[in-house]
C-alpha positions as CSV (number, residue, x, y, z in Angstrom):
1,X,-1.7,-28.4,26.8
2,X,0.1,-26.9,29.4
3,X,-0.5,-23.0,30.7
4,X,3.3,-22.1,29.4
5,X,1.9,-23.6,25.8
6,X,-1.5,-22.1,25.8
7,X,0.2,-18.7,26.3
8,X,3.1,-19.1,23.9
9,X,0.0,-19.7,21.4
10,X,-2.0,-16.9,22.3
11,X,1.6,-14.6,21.4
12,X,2.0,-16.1,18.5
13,X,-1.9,-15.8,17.5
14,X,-1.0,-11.9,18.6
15,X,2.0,-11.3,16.6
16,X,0.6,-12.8,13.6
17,X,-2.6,-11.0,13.6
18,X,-0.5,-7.5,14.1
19,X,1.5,-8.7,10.8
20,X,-1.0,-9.2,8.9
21,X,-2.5,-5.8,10.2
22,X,0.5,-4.5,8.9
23,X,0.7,-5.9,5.7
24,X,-2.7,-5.0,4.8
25,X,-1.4,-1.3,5.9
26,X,1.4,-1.4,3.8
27,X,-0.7,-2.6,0.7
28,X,-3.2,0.4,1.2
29,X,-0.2,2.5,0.8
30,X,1.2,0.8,-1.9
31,X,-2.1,0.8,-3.9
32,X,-2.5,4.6,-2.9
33,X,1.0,5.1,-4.2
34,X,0.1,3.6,-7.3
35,X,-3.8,5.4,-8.4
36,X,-1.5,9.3,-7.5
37,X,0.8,7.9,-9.6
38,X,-1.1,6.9,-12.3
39,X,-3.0,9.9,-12.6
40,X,0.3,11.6,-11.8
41,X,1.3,10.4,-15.5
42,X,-2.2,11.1,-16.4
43,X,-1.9,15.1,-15.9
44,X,1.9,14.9,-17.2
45,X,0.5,13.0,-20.4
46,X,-2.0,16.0,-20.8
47,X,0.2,19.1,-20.2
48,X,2.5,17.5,-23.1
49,X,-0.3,17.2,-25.2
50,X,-1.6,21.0,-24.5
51,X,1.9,22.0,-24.9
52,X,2.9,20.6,-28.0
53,X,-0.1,22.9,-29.2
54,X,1.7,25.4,-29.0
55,X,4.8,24.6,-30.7
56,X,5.7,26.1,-34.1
């Protein structure tokens, strides 16, 4: 393998590693996203609750 090839595969080996840094980034925030807005609907689903207490 020539020193051009062994370089051009060390890049790629780069890039790919910082995409799939990414992506596993991007799912944390994803999964974040989702457990607020679960318990988002959580508190929402409880406040209607309380409140239709109150109704006559």
């Amino acid at each position: 393998m020539s020193e051009q090839s062994a370089a051009s595969t060390e890049e790629v080996a780069s890039s790919t590693e910082e995409v799939a840094s990414s992506t596993q980034e991007q799912f944390n925030y994803i999964t974040s996203i989702s457990e607020r807005s679960n318990e988002l609907a959580q508190h929402a689903n409880t406040l209607y609750e309380e409140v239709k207490k109150f109704k006559i």
